[in-house]
Each structure stands twice: as C-alpha cells, then as structure tokens.
mmCIF file of the protein (N, C-alpha, C, O) and its ligand, coordinates in Angstrom:
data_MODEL
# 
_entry.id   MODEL 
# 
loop_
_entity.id 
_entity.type 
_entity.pdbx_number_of_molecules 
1 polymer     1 
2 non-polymer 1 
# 
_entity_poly.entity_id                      1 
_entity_poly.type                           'polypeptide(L)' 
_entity_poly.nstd_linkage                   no 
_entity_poly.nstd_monomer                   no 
_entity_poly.pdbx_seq_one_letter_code       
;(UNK)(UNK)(UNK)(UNK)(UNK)(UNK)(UNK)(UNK)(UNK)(UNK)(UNK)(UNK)(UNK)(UNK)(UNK)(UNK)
(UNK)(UNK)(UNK)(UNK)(UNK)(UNK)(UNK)(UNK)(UNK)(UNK)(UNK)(UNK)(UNK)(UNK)(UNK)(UNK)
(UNK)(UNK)(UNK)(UNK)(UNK)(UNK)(UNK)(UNK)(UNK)(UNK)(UNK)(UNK)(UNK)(UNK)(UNK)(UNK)
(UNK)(UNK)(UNK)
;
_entity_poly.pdbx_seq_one_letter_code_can   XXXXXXXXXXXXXXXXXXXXXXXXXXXXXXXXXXXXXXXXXXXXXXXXXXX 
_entity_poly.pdbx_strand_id                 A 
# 
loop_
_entity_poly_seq.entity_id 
_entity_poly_seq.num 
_entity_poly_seq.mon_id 
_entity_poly_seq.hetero 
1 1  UNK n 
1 2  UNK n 
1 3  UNK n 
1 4  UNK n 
1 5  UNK n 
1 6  UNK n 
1 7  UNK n 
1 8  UNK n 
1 9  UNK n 
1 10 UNK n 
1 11 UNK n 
1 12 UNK n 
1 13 UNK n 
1 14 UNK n 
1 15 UNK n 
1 16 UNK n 
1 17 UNK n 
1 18 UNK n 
1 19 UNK n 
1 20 UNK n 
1 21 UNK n 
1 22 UNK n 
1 23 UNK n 
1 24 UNK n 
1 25 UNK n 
1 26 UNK n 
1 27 UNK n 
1 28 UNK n 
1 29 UNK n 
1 30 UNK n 
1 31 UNK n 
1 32 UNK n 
1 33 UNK n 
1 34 UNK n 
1 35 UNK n 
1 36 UNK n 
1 37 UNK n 
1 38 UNK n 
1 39 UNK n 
1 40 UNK n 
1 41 UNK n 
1 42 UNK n 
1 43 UNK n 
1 44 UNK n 
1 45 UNK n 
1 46 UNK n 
1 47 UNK n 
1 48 UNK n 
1 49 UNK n 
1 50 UNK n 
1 51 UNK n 
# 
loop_
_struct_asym.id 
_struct_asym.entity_id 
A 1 
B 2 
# 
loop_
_chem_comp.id 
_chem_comp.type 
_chem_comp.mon_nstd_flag 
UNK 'L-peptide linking' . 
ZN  non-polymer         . 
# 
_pdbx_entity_nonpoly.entity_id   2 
_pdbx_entity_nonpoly.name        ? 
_pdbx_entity_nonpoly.comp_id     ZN 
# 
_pdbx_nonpoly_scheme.asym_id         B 
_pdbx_nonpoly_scheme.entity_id       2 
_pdbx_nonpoly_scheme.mon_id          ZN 
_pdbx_nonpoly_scheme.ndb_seq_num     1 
_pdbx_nonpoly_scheme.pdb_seq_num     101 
_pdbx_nonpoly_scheme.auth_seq_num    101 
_pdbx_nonpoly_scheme.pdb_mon_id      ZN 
_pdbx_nonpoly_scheme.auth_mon_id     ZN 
_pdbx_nonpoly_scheme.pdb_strand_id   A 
_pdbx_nonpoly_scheme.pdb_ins_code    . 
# 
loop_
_atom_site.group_PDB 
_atom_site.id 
_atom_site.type_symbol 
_atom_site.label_atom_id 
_atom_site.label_alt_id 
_atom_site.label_comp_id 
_atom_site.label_asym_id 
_atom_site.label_entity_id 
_atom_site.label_seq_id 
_atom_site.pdbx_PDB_ins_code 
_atom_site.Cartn_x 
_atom_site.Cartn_y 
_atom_site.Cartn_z 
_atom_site.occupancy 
_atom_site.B_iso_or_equiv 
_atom_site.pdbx_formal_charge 
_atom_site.auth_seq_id 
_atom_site.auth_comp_id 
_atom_site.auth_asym_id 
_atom_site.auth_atom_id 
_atom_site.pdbx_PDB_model_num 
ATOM   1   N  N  . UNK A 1 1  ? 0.729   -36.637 -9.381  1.00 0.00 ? 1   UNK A N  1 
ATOM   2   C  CA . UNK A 1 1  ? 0.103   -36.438 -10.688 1.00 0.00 ? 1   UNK A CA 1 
ATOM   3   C  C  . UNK A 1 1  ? -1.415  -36.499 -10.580 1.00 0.00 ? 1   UNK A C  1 
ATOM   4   O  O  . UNK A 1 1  ? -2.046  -36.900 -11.558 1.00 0.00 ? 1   UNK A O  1 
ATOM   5   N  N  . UNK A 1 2  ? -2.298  -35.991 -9.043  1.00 0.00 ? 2   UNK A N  1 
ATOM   6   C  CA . UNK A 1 2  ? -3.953  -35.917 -8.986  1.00 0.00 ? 2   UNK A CA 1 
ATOM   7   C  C  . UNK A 1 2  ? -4.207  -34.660 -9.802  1.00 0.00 ? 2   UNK A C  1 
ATOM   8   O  O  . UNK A 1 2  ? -3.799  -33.499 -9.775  1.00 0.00 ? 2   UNK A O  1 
ATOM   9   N  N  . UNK A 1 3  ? -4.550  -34.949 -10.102 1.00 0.00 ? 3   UNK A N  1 
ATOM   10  C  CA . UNK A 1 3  ? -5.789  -33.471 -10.227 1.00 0.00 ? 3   UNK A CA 1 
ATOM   11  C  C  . UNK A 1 3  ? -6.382  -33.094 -9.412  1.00 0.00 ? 3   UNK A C  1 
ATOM   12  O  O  . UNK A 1 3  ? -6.927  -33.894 -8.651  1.00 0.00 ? 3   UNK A O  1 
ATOM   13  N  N  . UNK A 1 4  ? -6.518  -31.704 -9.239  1.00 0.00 ? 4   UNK A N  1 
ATOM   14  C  CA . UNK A 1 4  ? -7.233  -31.873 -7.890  1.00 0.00 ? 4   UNK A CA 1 
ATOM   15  C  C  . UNK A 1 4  ? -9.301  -32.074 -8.561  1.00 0.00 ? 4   UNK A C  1 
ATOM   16  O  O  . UNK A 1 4  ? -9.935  -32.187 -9.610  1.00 0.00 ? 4   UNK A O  1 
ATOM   17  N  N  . UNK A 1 5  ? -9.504  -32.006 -7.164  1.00 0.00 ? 5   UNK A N  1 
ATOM   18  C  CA . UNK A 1 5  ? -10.967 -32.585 -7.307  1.00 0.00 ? 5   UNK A CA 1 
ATOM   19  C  C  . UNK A 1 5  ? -12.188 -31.349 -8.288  1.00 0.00 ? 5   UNK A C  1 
ATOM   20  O  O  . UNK A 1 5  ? -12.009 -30.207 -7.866  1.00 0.00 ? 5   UNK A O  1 
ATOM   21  N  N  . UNK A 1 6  ? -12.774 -31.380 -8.891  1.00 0.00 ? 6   UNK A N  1 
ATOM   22  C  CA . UNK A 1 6  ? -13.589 -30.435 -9.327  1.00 0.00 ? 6   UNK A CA 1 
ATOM   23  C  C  . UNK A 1 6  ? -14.602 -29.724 -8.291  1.00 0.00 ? 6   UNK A C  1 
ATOM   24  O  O  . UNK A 1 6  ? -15.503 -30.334 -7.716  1.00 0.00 ? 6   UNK A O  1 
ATOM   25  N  N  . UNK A 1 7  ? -14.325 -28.326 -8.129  1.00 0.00 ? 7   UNK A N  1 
ATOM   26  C  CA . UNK A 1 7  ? -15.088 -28.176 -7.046  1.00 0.00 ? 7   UNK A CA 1 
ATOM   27  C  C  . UNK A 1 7  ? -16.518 -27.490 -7.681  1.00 0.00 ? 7   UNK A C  1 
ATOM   28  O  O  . UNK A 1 7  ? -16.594 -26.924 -8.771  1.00 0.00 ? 7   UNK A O  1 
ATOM   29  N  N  . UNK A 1 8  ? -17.157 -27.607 -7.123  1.00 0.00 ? 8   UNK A N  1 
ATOM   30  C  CA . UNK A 1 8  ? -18.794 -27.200 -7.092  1.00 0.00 ? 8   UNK A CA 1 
ATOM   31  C  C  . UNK A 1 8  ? -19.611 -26.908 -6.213  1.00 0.00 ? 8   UNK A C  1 
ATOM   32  O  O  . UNK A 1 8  ? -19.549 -27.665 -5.244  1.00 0.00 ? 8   UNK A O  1 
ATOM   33  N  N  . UNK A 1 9  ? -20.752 -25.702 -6.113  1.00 0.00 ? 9   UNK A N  1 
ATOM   34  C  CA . UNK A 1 9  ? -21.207 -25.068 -4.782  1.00 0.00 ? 9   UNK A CA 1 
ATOM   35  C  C  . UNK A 1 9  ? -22.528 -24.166 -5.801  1.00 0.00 ? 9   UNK A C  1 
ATOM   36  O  O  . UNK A 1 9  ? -22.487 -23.670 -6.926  1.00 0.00 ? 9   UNK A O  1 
ATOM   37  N  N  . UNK A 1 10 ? -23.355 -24.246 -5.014  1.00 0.00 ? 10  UNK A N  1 
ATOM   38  C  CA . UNK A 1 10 ? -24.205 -23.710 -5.375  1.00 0.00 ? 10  UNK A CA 1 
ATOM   39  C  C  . UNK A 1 10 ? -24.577 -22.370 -5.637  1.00 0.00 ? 10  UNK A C  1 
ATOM   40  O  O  . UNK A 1 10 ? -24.326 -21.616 -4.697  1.00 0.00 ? 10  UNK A O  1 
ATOM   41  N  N  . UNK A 1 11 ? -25.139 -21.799 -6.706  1.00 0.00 ? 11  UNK A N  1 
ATOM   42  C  CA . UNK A 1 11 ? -24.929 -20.198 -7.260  1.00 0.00 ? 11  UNK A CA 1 
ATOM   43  C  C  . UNK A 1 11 ? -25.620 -19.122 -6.080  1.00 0.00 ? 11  UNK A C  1 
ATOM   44  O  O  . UNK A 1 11 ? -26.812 -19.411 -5.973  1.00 0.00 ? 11  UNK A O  1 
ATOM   45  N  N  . UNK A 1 12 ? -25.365 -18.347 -5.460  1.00 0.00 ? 12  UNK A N  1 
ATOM   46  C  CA . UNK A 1 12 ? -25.468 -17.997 -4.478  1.00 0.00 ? 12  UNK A CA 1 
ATOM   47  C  C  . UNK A 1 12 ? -27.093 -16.601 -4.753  1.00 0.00 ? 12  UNK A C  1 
ATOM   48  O  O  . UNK A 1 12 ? -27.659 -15.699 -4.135  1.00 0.00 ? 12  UNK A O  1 
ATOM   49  N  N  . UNK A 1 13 ? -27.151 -17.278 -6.014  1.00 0.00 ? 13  UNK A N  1 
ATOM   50  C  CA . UNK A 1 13 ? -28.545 -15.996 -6.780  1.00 0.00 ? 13  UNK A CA 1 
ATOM   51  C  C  . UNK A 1 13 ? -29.696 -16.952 -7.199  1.00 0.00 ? 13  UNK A C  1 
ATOM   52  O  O  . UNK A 1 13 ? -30.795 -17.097 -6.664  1.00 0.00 ? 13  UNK A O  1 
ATOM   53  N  N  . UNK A 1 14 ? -29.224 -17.504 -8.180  1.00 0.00 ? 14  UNK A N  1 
ATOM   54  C  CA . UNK A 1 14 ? -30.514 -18.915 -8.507  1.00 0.00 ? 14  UNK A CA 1 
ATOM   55  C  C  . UNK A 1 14 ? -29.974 -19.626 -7.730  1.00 0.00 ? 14  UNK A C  1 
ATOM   56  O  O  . UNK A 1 14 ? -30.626 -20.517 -8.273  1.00 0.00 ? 14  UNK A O  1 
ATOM   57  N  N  . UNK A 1 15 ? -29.278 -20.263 -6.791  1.00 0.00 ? 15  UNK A N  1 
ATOM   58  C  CA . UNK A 1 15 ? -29.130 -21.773 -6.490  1.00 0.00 ? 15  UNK A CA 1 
ATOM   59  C  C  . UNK A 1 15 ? -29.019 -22.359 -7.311  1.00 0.00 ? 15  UNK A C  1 
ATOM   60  O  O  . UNK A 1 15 ? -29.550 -23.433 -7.030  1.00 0.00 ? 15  UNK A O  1 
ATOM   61  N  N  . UNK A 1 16 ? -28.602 -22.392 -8.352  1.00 0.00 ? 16  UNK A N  1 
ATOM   62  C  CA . UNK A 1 16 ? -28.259 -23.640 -9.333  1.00 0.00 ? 16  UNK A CA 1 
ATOM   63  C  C  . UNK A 1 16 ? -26.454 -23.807 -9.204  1.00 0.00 ? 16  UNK A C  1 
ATOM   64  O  O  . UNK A 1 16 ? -25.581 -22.939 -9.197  1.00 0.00 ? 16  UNK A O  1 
ATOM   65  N  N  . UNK A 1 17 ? -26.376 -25.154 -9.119  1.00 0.00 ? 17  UNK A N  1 
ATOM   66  C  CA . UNK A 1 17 ? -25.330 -25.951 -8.887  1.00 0.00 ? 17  UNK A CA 1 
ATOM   67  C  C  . UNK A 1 17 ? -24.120 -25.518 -10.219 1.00 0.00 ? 17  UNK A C  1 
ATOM   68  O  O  . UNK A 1 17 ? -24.203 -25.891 -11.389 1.00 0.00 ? 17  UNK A O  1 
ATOM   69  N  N  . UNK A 1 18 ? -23.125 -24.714 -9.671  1.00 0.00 ? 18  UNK A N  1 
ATOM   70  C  CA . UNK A 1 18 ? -21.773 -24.631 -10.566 1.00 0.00 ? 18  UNK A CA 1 
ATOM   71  C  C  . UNK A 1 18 ? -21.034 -25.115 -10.543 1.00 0.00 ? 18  UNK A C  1 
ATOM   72  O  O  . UNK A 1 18 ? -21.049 -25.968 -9.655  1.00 0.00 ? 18  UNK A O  1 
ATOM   73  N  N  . UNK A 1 19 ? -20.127 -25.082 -11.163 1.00 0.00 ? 19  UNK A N  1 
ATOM   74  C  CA . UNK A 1 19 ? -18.478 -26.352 -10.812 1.00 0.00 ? 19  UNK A CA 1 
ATOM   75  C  C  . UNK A 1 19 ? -17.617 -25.430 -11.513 1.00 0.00 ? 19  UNK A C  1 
ATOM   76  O  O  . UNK A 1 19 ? -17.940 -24.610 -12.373 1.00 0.00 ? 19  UNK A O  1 
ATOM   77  N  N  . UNK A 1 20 ? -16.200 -25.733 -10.912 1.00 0.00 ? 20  UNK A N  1 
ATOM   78  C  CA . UNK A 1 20 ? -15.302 -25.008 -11.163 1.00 0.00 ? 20  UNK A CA 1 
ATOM   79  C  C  . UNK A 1 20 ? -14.958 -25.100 -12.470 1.00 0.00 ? 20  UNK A C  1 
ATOM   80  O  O  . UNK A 1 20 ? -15.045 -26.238 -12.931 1.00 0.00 ? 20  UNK A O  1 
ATOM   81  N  N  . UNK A 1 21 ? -14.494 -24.015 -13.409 1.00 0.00 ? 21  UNK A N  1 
ATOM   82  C  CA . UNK A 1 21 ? -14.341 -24.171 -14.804 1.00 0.00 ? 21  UNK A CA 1 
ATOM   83  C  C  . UNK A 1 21 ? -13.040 -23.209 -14.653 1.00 0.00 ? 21  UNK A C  1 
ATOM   84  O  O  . UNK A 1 21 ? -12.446 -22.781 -13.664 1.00 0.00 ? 21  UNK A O  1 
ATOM   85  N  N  . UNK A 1 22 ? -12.785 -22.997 -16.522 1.00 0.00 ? 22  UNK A N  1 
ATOM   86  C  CA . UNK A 1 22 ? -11.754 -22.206 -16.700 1.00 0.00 ? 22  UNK A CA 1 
ATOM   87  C  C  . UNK A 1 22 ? -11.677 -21.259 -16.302 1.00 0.00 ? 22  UNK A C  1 
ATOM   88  O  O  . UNK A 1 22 ? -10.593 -20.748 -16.019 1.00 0.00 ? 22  UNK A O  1 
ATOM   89  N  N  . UNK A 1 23 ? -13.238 -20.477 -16.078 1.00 0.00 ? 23  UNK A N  1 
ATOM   90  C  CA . UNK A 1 23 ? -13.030 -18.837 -15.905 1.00 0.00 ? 23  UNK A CA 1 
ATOM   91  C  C  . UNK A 1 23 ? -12.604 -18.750 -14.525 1.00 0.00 ? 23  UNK A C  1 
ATOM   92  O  O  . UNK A 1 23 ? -11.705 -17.918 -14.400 1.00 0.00 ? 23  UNK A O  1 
ATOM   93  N  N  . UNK A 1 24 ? -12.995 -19.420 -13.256 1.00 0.00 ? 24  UNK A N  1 
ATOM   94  C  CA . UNK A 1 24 ? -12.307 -19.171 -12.365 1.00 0.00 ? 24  UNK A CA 1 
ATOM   95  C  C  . UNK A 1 24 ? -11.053 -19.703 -11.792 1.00 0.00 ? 24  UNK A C  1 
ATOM   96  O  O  . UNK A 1 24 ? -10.496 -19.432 -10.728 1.00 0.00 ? 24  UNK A O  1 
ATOM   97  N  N  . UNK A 1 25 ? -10.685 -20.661 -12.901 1.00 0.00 ? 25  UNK A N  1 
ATOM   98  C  CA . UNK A 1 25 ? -9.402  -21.179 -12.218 1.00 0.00 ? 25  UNK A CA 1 
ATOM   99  C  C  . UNK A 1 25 ? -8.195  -19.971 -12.611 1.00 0.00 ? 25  UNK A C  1 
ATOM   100 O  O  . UNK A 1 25 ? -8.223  -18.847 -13.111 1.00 0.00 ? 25  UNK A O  1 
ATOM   101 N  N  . UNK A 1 26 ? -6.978  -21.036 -12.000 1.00 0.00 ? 26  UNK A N  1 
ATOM   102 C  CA . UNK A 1 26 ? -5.384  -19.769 -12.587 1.00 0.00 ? 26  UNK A CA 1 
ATOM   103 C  C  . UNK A 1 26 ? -5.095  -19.416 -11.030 1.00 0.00 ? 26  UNK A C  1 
ATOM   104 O  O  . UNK A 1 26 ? -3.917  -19.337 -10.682 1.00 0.00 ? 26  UNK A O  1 
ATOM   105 N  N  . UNK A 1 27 ? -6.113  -19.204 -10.095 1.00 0.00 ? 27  UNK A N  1 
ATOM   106 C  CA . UNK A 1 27 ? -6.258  -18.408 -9.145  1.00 0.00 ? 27  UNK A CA 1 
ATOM   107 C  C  . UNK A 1 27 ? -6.487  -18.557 -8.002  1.00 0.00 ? 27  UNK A C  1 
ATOM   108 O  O  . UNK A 1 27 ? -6.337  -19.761 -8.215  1.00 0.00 ? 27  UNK A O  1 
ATOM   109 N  N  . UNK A 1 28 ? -6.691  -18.520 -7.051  1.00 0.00 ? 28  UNK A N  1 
ATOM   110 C  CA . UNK A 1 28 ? -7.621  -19.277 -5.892  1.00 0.00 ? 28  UNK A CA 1 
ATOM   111 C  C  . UNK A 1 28 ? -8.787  -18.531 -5.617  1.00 0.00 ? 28  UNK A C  1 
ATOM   112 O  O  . UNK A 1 28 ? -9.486  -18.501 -4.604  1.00 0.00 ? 28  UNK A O  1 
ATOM   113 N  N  . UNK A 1 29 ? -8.870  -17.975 -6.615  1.00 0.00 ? 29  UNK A N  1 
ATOM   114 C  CA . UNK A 1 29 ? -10.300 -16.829 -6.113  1.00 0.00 ? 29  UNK A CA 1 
ATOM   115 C  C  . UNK A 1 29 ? -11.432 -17.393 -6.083  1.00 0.00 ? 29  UNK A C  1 
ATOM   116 O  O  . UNK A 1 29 ? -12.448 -16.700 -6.034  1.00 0.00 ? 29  UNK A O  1 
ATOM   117 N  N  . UNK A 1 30 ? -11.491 -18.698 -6.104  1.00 0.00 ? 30  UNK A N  1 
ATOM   118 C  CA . UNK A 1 30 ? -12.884 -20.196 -6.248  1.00 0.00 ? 30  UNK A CA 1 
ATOM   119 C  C  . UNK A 1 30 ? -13.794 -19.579 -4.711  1.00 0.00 ? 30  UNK A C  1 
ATOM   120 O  O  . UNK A 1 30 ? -14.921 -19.084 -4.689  1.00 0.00 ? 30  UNK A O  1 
ATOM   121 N  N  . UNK A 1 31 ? -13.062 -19.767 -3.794  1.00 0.00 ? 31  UNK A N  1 
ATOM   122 C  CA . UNK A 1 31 ? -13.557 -19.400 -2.586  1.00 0.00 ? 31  UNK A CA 1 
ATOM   123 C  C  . UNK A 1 31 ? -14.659 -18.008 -2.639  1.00 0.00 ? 31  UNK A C  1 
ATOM   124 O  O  . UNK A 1 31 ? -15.756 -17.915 -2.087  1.00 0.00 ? 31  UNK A O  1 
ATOM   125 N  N  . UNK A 1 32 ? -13.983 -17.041 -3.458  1.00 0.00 ? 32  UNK A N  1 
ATOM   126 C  CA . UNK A 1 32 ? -14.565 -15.763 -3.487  1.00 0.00 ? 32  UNK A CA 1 
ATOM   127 C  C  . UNK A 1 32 ? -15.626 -15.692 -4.428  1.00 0.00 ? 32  UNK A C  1 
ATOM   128 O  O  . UNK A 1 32 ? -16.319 -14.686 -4.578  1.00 0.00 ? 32  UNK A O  1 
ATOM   129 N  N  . UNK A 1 33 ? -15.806 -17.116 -5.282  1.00 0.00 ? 33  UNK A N  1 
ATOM   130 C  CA . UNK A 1 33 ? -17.004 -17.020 -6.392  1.00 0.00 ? 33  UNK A CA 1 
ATOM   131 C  C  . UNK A 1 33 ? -18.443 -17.411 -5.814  1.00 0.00 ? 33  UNK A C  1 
ATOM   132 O  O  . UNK A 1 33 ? -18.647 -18.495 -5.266  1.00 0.00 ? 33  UNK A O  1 
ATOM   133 N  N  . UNK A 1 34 ? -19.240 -16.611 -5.955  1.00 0.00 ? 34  UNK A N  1 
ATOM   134 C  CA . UNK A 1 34 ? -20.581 -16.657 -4.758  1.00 0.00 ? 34  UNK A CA 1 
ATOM   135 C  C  . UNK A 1 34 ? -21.577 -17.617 -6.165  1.00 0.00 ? 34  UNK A C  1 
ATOM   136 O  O  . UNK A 1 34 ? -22.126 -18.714 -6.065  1.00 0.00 ? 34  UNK A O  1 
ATOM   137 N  N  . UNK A 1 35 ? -21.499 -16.668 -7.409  1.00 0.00 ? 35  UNK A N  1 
ATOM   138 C  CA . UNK A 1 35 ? -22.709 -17.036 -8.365  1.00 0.00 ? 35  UNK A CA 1 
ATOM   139 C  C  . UNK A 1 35 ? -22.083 -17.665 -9.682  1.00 0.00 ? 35  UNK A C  1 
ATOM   140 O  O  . UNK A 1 35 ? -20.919 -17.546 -10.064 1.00 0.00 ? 35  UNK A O  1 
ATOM   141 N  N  . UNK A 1 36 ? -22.967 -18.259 -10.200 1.00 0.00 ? 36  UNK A N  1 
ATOM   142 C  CA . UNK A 1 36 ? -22.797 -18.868 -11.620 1.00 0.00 ? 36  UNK A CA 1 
ATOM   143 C  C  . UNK A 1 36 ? -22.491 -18.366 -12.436 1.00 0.00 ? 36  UNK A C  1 
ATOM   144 O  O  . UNK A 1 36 ? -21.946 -18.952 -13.371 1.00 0.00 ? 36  UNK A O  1 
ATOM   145 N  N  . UNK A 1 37 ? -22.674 -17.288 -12.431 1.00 0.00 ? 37  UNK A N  1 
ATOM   146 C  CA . UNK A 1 37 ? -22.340 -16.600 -13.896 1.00 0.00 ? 37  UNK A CA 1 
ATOM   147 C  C  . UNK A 1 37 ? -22.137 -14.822 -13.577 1.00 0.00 ? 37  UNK A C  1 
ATOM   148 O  O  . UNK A 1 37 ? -22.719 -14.398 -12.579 1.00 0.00 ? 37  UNK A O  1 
ATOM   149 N  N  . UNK A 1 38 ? -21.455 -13.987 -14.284 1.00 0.00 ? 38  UNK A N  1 
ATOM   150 C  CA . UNK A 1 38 ? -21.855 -12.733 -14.564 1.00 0.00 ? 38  UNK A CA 1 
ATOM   151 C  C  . UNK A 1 38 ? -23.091 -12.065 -13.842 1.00 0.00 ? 38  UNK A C  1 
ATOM   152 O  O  . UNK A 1 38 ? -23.235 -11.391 -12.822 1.00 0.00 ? 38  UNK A O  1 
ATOM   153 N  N  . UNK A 1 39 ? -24.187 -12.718 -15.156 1.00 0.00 ? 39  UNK A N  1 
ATOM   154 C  CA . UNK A 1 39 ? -25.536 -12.373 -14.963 1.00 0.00 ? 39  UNK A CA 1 
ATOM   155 C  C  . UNK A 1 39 ? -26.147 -12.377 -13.200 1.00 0.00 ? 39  UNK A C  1 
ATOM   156 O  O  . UNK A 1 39 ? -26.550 -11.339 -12.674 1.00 0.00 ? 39  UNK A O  1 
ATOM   157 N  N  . UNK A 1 40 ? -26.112 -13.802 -12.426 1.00 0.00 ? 40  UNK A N  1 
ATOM   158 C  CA . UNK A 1 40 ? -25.736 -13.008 -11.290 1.00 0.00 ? 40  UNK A CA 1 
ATOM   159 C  C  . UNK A 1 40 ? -25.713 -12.591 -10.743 1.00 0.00 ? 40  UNK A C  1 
ATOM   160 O  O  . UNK A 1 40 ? -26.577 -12.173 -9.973  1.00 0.00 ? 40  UNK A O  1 
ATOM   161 N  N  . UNK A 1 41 ? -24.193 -12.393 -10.863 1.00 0.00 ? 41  UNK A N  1 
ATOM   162 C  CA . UNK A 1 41 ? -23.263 -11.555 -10.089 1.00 0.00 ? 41  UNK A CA 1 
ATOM   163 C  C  . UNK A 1 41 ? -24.075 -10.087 -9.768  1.00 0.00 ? 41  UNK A C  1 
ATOM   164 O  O  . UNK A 1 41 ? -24.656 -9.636  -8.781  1.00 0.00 ? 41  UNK A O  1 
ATOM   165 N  N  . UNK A 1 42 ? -23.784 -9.574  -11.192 1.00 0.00 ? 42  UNK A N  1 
ATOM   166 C  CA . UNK A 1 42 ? -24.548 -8.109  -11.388 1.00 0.00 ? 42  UNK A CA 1 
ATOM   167 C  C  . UNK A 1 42 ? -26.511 -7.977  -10.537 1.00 0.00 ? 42  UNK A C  1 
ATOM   168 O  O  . UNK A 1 42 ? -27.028 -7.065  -9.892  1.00 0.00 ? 42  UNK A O  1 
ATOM   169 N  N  . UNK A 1 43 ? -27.012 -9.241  -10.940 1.00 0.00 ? 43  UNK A N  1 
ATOM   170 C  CA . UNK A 1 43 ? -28.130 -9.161  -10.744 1.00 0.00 ? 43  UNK A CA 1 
ATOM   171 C  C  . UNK A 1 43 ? -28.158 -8.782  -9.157  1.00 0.00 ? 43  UNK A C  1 
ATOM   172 O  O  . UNK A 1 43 ? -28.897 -7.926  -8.670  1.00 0.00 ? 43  UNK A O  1 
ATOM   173 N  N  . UNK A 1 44 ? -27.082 -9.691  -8.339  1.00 0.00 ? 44  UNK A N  1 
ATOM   174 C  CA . UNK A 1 44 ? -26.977 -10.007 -6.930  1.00 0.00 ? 44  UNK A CA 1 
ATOM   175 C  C  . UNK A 1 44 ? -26.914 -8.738  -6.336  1.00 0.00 ? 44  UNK A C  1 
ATOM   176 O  O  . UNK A 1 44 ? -27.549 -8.336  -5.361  1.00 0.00 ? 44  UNK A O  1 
ATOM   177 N  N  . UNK A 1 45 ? -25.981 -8.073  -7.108  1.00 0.00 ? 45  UNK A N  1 
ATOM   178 C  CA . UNK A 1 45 ? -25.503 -6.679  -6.527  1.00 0.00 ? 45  UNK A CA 1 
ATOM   179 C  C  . UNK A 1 45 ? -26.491 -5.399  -6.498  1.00 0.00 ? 45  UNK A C  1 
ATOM   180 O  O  . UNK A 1 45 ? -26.619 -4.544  -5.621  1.00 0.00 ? 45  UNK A O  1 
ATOM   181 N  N  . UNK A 1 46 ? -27.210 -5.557  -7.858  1.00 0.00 ? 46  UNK A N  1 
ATOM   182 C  CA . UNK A 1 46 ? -28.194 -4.713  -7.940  1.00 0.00 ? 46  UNK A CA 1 
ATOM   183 C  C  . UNK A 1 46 ? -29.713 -5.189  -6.598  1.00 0.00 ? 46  UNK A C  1 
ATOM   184 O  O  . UNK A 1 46 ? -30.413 -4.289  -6.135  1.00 0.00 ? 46  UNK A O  1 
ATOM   185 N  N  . UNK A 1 47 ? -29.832 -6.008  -6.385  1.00 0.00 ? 47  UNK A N  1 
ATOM   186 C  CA . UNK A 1 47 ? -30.784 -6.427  -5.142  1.00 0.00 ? 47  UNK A CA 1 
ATOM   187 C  C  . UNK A 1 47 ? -30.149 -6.054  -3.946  1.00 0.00 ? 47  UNK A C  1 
ATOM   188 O  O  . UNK A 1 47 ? -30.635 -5.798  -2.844  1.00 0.00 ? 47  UNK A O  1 
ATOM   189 N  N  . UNK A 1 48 ? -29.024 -6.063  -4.325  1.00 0.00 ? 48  UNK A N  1 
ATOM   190 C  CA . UNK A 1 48 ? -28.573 -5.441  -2.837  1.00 0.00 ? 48  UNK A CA 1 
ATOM   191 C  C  . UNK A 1 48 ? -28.433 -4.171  -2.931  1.00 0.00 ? 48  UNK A C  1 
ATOM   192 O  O  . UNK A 1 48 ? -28.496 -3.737  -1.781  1.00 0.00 ? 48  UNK A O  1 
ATOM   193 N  N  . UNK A 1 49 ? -28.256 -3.213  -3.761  1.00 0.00 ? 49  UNK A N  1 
ATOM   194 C  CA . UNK A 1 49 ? -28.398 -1.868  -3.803  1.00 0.00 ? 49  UNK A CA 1 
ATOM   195 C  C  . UNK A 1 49 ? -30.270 -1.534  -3.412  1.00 0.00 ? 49  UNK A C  1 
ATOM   196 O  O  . UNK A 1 49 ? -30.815 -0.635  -2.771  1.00 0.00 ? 49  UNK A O  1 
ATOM   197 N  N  . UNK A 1 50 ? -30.622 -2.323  -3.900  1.00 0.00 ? 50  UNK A N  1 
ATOM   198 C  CA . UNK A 1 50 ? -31.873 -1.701  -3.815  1.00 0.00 ? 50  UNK A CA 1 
ATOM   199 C  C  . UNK A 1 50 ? -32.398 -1.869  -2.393  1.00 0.00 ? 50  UNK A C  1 
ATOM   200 O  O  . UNK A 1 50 ? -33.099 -0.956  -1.956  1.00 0.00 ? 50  UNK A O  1 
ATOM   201 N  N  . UNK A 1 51 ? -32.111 -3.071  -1.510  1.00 0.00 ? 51  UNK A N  1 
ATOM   202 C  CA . UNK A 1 51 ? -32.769 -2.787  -0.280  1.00 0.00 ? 51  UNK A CA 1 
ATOM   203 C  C  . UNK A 1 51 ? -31.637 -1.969  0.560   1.00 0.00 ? 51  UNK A C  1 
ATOM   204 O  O  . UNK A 1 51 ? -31.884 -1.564  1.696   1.00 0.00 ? 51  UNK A O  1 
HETATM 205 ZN ZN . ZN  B 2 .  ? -26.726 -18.125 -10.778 1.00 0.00 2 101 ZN  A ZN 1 
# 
C-alpha cells in the first residue's frame, strides 16, 4: 500500500525543477518527459529546427 515516490527532474529548456503530476502519469512515459510544460516542449523543438 506505498505510493510510489514523486518523481522530479529538471525541465530540460529552463531548468526549472518539475515533479511528476497528473498529466504525465497513467503511463510510464515519465522517462520520456524532457520539459515542464508544453511551452517548452514546442519552444525546445523549434531551437532545434533552427540550428
Ligand atoms: Zn521548462
């Protein structure tokens, strides 16, 4: 009856510190979450298009 532990890792765009919430649980896709948010995500992708 643990819970498991709350996980948290740093946003892989700002560096600001996330923790696992609703939107990524259900799933194990935690591993595959790089950034904090959406915003981001998208932002991340677009810097990488550009170089
Ligand atoms: Zn972020």
């Amino acid at each position: 009856m643990s819970r498991p532990p709350l996980r948290e890792k740093p946003c892989a765009f700002c560096g600001r510190p996330f923790s696992d919430r609703k939107r990524w649980n259900g799933r194990d896709q935690w591993d595959d979450v790089k950034y904090c948010s959406r915003g981001c995500r998208a932002k991340a992708a677009a810097a990488r298009r550009r170089s």
